[in-house]
C-alpha positions in Angstrom: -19.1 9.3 -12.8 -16.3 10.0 -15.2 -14.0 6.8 -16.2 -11.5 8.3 -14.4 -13.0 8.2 -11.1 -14.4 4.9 -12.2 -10.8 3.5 -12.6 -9.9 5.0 -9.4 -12.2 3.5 -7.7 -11.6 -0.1 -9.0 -8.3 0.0 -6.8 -10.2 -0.8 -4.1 -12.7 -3.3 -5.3 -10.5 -6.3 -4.3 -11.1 -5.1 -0.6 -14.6 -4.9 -0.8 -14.8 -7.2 2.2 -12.7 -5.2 4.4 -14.2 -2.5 3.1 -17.6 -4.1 4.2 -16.5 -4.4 8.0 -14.7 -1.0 7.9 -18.1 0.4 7.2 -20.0 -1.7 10.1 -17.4 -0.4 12.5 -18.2 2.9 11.2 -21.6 2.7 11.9 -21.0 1.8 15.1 -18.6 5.0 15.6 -21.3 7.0 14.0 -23.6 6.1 16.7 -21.9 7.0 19.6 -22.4 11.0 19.8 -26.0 10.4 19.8 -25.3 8.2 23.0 -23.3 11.3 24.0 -26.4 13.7 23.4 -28.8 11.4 25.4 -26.5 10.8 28.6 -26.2 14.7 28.6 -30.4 15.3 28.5 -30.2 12.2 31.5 -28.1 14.2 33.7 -29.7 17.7 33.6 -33.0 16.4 33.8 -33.0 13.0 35.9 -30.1 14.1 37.9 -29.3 17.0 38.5 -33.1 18.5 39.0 -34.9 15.7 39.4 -32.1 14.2 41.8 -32.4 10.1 40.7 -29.5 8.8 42.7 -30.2 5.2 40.9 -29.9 7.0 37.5 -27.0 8.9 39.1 -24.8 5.1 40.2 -25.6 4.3 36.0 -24.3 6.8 34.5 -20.4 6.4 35.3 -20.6 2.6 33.6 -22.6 3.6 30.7 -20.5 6.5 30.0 -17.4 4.3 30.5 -18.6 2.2 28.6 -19.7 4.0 25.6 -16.1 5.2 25.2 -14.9 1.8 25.4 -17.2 0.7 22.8 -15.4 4.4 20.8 -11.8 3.0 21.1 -12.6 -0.5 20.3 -14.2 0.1 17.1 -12.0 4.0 16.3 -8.7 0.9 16.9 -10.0 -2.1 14.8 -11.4 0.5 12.0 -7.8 2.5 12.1 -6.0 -0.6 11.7 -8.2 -2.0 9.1 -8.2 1.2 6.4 -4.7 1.9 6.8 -4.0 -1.8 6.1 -6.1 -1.5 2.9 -4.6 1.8 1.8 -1.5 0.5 2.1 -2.0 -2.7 0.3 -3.1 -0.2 -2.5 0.0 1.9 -2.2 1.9 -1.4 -2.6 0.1 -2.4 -5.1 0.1 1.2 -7.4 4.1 1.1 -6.7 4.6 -2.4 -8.0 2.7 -1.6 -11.4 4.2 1.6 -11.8 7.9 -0.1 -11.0 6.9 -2.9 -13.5 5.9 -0.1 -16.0 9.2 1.6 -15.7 10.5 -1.8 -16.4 8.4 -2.1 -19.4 8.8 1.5 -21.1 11.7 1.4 -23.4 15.3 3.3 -22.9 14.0 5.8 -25.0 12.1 7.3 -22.5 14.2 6.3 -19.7 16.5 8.4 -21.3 14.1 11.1 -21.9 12.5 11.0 -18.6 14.6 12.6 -15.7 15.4 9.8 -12.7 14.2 12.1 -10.0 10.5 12.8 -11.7 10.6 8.5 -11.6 11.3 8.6 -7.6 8.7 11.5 -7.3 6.2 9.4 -9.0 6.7 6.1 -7.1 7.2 7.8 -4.0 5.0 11.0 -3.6 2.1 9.9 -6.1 1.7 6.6 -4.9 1.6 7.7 -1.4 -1.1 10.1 -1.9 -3.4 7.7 -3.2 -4.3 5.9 0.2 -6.1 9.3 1.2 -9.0 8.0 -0.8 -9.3 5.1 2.2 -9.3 7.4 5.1 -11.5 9.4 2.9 -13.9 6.4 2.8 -13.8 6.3 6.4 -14.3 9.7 6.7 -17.5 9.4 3.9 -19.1 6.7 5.6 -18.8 7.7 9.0 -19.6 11.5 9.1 -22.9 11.4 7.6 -24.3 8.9 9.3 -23.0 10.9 12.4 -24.6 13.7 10.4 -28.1 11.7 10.0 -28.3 10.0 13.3 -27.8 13.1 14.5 -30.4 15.4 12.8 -32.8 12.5 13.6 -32.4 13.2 16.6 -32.7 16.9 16.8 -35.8 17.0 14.9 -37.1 14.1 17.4 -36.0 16.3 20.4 -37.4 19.6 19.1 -38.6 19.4 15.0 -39.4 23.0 15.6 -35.6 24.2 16.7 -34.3 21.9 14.5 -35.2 23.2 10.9 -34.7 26.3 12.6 -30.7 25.2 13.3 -30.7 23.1 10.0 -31.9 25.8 7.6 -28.1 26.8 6.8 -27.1 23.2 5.9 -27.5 24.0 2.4 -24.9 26.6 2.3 -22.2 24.3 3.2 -22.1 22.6 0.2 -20.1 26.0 -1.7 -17.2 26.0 0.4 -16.4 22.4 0.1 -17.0 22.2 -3.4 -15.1 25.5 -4.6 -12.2 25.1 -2.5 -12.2 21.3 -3.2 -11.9 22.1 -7.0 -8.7 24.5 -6.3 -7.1 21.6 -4.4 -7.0 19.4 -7.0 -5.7 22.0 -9.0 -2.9 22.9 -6.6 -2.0 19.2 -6.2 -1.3 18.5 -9.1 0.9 21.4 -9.8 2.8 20.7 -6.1 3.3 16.9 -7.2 4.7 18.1 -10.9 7.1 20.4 -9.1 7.8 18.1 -6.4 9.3 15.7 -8.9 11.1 18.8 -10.7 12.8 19.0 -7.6 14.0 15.8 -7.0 15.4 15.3 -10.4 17.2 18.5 -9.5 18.7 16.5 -6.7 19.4 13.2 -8.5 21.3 15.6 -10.7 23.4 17.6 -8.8 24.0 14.4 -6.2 25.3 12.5 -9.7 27.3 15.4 -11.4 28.8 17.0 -7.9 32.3 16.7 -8.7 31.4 18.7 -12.1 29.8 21.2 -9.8 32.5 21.7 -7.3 35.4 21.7 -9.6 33.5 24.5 -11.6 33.0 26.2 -8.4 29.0 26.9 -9.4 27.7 25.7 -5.9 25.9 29.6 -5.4 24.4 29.0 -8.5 23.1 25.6 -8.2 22.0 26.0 -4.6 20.1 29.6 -6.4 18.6 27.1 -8.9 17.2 24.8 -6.3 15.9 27.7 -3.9 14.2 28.5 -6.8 12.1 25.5 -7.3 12.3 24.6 -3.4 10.5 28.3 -3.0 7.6 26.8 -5.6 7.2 24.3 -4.0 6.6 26.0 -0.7 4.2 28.4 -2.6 1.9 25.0 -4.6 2.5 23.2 -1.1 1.2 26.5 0.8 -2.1 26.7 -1.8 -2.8 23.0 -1.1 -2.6 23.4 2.3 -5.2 26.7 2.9 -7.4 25.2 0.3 -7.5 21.8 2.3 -8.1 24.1 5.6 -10.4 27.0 5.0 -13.5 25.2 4.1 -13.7 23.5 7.5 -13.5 27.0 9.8 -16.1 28.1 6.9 -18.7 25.3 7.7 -18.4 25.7 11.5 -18.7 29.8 10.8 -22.4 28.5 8.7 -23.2 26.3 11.1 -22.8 28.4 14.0 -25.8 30.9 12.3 -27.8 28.2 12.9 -27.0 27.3 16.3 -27.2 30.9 17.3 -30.6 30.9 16.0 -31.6 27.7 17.7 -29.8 28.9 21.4 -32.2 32.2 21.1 -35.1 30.6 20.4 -34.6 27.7 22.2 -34.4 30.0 25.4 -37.4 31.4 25.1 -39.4 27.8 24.7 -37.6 27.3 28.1 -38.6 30.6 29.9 -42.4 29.6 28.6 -41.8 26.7 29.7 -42.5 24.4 26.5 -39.2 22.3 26.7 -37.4 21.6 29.8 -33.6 22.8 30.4 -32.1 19.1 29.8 -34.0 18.9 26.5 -32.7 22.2 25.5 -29.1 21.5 26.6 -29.0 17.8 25.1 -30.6 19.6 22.0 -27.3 22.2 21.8 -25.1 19.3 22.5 -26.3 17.5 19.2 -26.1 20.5 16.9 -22.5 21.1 18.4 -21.4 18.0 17.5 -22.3 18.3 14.1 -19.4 20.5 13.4 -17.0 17.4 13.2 -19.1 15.6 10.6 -19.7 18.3 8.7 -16.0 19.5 8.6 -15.2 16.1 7.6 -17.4 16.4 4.8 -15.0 18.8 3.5 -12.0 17.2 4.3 -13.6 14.4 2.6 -13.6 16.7 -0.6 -10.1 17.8 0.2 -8.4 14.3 0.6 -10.6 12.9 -2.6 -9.1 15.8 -5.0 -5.7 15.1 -3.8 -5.9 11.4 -4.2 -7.5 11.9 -7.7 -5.3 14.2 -8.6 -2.1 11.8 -7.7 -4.1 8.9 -9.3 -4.4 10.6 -12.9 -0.9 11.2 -12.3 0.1 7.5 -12.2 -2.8 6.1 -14.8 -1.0 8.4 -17.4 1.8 6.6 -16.9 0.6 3.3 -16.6 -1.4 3.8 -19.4 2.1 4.9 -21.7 2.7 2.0 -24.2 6.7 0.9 -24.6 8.3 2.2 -27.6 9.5 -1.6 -28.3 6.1 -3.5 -28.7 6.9 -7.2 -27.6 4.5 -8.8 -29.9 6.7 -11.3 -31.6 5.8 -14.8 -30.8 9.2 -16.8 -32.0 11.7 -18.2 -30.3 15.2 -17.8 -30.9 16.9 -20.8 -31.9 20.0 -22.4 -30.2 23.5 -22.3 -31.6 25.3 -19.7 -34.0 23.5 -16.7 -34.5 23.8 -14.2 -38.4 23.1 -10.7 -38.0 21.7 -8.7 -41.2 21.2 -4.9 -41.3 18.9 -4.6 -44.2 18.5 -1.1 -45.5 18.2 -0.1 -41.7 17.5 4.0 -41.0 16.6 5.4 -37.6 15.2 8.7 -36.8 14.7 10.7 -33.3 12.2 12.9 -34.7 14.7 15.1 -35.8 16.2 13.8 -39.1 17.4 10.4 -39.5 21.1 9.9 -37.5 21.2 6.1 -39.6 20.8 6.1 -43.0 20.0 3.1 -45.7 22.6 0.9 -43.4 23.1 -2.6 -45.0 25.9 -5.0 -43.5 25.9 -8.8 -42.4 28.0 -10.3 -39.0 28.9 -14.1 -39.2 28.6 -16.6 -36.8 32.3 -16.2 -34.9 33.0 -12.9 -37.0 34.2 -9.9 -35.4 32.4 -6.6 -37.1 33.8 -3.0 -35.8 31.6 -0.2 -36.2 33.9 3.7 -36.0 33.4 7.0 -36.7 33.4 10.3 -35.9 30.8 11.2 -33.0 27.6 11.4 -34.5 27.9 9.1 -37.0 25.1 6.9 -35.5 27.4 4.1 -34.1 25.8 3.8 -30.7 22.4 4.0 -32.7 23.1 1.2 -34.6 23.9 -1.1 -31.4 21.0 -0.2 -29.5 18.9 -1.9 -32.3 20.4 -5.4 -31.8 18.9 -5.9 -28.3 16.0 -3.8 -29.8 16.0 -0.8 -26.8 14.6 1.0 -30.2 13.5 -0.3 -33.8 14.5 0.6 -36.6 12.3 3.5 -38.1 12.7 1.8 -41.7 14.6 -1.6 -42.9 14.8 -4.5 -40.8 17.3 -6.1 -38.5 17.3 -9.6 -38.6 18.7 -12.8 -36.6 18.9 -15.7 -38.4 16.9 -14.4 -41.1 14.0 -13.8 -39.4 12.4 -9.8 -38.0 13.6 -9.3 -34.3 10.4 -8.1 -34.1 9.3 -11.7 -35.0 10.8 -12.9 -31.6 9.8 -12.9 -28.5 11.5 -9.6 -26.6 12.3 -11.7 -23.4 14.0 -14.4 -25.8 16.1 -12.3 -28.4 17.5 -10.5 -25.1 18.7 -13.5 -23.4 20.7 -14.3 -26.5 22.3 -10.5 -26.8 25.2 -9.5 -24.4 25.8 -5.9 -24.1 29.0 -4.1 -22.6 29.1 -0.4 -22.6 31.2 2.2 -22.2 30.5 3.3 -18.7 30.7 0.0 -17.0 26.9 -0.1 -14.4 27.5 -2.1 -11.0 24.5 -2.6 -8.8 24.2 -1.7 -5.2 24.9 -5.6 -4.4 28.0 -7.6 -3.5 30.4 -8.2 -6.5 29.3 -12.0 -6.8 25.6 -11.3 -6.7 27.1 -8.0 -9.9 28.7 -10.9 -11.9 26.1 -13.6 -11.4 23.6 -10.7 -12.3 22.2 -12.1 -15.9 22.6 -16.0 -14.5 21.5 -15.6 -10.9 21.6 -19.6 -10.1 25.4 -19.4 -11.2 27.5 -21.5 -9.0 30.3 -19.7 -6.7 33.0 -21.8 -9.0 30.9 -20.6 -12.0 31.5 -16.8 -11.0 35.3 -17.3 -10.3 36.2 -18.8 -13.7 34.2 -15.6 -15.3 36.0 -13.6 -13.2 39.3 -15.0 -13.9 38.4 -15.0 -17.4 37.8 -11.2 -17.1 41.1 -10.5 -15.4 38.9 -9.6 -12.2 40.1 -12.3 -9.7 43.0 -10.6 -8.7 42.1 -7.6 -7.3 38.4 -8.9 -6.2 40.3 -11.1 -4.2 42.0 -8.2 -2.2 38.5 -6.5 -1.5 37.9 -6.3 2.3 35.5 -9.2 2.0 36.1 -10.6 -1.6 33.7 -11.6 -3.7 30.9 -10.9 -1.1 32.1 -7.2 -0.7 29.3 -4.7 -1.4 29.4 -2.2 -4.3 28.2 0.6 -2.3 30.6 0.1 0.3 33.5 0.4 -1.6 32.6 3.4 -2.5 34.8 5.0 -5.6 37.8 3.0 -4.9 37.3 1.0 -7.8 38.8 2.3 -10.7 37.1 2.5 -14.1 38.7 -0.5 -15.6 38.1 -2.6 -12.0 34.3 -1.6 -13.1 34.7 -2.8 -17.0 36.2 -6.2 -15.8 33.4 -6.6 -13.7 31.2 -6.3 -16.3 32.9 -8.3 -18.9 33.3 -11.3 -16.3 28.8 -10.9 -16.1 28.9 -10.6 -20.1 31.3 -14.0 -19.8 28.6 -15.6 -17.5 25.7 -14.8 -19.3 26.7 -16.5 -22.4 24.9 -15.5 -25.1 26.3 -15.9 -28.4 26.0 -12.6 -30.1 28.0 -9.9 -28.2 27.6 -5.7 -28.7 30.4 -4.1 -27.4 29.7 -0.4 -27.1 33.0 2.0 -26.7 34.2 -0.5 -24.2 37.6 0.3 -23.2 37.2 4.4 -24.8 37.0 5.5 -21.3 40.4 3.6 -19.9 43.7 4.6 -19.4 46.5 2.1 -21.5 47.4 0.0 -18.7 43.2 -0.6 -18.0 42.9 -0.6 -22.2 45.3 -3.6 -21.9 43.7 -5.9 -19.2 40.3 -5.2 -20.6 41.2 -5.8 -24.2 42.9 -9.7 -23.2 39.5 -10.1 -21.1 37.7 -8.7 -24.4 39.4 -11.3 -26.4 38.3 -14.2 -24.5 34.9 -12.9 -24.1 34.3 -12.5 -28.2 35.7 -15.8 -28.6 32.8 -18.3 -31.0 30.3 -15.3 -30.7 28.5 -12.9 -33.0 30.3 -9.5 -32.5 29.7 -6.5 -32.9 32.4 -3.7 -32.0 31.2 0.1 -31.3 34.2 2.0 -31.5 35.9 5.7 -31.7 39.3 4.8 -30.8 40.6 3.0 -33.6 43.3 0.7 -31.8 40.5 -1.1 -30.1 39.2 -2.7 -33.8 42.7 -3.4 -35.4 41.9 -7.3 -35.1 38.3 -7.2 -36.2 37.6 -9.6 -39.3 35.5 -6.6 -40.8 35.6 -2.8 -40.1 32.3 -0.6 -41.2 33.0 3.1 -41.3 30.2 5.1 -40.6 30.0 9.0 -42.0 26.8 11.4 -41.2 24.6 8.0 -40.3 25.9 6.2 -43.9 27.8 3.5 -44.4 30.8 5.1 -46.4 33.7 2.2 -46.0 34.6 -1.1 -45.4 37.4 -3.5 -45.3 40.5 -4.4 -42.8 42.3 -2.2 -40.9 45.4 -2.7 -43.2 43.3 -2.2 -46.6 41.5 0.6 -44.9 44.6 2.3 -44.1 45.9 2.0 -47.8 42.7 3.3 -49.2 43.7 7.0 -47.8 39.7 7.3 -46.9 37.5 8.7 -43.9 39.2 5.5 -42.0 42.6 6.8 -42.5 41.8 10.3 -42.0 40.2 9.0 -38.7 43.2 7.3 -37.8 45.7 10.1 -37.8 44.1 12.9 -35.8 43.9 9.7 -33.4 47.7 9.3 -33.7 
């Protein structure tokens, strides 16, 4: 057993004991077409030749009865696997959604959303075909056994003479059990191709429209949609065929048997119910052994789905938290020491080296490129640096815990994220036992209250139903008023108000104010009018540190700043 299949299998061992009962009830299912077999030998040869009317007033309750005994145990077992595979669906889609949590924004960014869905949805669903196959691998061969048992008790002579071809069985459903795995995986890998393709074109469909490209996007997705038909349509016959092959190798057999089962009958060695009961028996092995391939069939594709999501379980974050410090109360320092950052494709931060005071406001500008955003993703360590160190109070961030130095960083960006929640639950979002009087005063700090107060339901209106009325700088305030309530002291602001019109610019920049007031900052700007009252302004060239002063002295200095500043003007 490969350590794959191994691992696979440990998903299920916390339900060993349901598991246990499932396979009791199976057994008892197993039994009951050998019941079926022996009421059908009764009723040739006690009734219907041998005319028993006492046998005859029996059989109705037994074979009532034997079908209740069917539903009972086909209900409980149903109910019983499919609560277990779900409870391991659940279970795969919460570690895979704490995963995602865990993986850095690196690959987040790297990582199409749609593929994400796809994997939480599609792969994690497929997985609980492993518990019906368990059903389906306990049941059918004891079915399968109990069943030759009785054939070779009936007739031993007929029976390896109808059970010669079992061997033969075991090509299809290994051959074509291989090629489902095969197509599986492909169909899943496409499947999330295509729902990335969605996610995109759902985000970016004002882009689409104004361009006028919907022939060519729709062209795009029938491409992929058609792949998918095709890996979905290989899946599908490969899952099928081997089923209609085992009946066809099983009927050789049972053609073999009927002939010379007839002519024990006309010499009168076996009697007609016998014979009959015995056909009966070998016809109802056809179920089992098609369910021994689709037992194949649903094992590759849950295998196949489960590699899927171990791969990514098994992915390790970018940002290790392996720091075991915490960060201490009160004023923070920041120190870039000799910090450089590469993506793998030359270094976009070079030899950086600056230091932000407690209460000191630092702007970072330059051209884009010039590894401003770079630099501000390092503070709340979404990526380390590849060389130098970035420390808080003197110490590694990489000395603290993750969970910690995060709680002590608040981040604005430039495209303002509101969650599909009410705009109180949005602002309380970093401090979630905020009191209602707690979120209006962040609010009003952020220059919010006003308009949040003419929302259809106020503060408990939802984002989603609102829709696109609220404009970009609505959004930003929103965001600043959560940054106000989380109150951490060191605050990155990344191209906050670059995306505004003036009148927005304006009300975000007085909410700005308040919120940098007694905190560590850290401005990441390429409008310049946004930094004219930093204490400090860094300007950053190809990823280097090439200037630094005030926006007055910076100006005089004729430099990169001032060049900056008048194709701005």
């Amino acid at each position: 057993m490969s350590p794959g299949t191994r691992r696979f299998l440990s998903l299920f061992r916390p339900h060993w004991p349901g598991l246990l009962l499932g396979t009791v009830l199976l057994v008892l299912a197993a039994n009951v077409p050998a019941g079926i077999v022996l009421l059908v030998r009764v009723v040739l040869d006690d009734v219907l030749i041998r005319k028993d009317e006492r046998v005859l007033m029996l059989l109705p309750l037994a074979l009532v009865g034997l079908y209740g005994v069917s539903a009972g145990v086909h209900i409980g077992r149903a109910a019983l696997t499919r609560s277990i595979a779900f409870r391991v669906v659940e279970r795969i889609r919460s570690e895979l959604f704490r995963q995602y949590l865990r993986l850095g924004v690196g690959w987040h960014q790297s990582t199409p959303t749609g593929e994400m869905v796809s994997r939480i949805s599609a792969d994690a669903h497929n997985v609980q075909y492993a518990v019906n196959g368990f059903a389906t691998v306990v049941q059918k061969p004891i079915t399968l056994v109990v069943l030759v048992v009785l054939a070779l008790a009936m007739d031993p002579v007929l029976a390896i003479v109808a059970l010669g071809v079992l061997p033969f069985v075991a090509v299809p459903i290994h051959r074509f059990g291989r090629r489902l795995r095969a197509a599986t995986r492909a169909s899943l890998t496409n499947l999330a191709g295509l729902s990335t393709l969605v996610q995109e074109v759902a985000t970016g469909i004002r882009v689409v429209q104004s361009f006028g490209q919907e022939a060519r996007v729709q062209e795009r997705f029938d491409r992929v949609n058609h792949e998918q038909y095709r890996l979905q349509l290989r899946a599908a016959l490969a899952q099928v065929v081997p089923g209609p092959v085992v009946e066809c190798i099983a009927a050789v057999g049972v053609a073999a048997a009927l002939y010379l089962g007839g002519q024990r009958v006309f010499a009168g060695q076996t009697t007609p119910g016998s014979l009959v009961a015995f056909l009966v028996a070998l016809g109802l092995m056809n179920d089992p052994l098609k369910g021994l391939s689709q037992v194949a069939s649903l094992w590759q594709q849950s295998l196949a789905s489960a590699e899927t999501v171990f791969s990514l379980l098994d992915l390790e974050p970018e940002v290790p938290d392996r720091g075991a410090l915490p960060v201490p109360e009160g004023p923070c320092t920041l120190d870039f020491d000799h910090v450089s950052y590469d993506y793998g494709d030359g270094a976009v931060v070079r030899d950086v080296t600056f230091r932000v005071e407690p209460g000191q406001v630092v702007a970072l500008v330059g051209a884009s490129g010039s590894g401003k955003s770079t630099i501000a993703s390092l503070v709340p360590r979404f990526r380390d640096p590849t060389s130098g160190r970035v420390r808080l109070r003197g110490e590694d961030l990489r000395d603290y815990r993750l969970a910690d130095l995060r709680r002590r960083v608040a981040l604005v960006t430039q495209e303002p994220f509101l969650f599909n929640d009410t705009v109180r639950e949005n602002i309380a979002f970093g401090r979630p036992g905020a009191t209602p009087e707690e979120v209006e005063a962040a609010s009003r700090a952020a220059n919010a209250h006003a308009f949040v107060q003419d929302l259809p339901q106020g503060y408990e209106t939802r984002i989603d139903e609102l829709g696109l009325r609220l404009s970009g700088g609505q959004r930003q305030r929103l965001c600043i008023a959560r940054a106000l309530l989380f109150d951490a002291p060191i605050l990155v602001l990344d191209e906050a108000t670059s995306a505004l019109d003036s009148e927005s610019e304006a009300l975000v920049q007085e909410a700005l104010e308040r919120l940098m007031e007694h905190r560590t900052v850290l401005i990441i700007a390429h409008r310049l009018s946004t930094v004219r009252r930093a204490d400090r302004i860094l300007v950053l060239e190809d990823g280097r540190l090439v200037e630094e002063g005030t926006h007055e002295g910076l100006l005089e200095g004729g430099g990169v700043y001032a060049r900056l500043r008048e194709r701005q003007a």
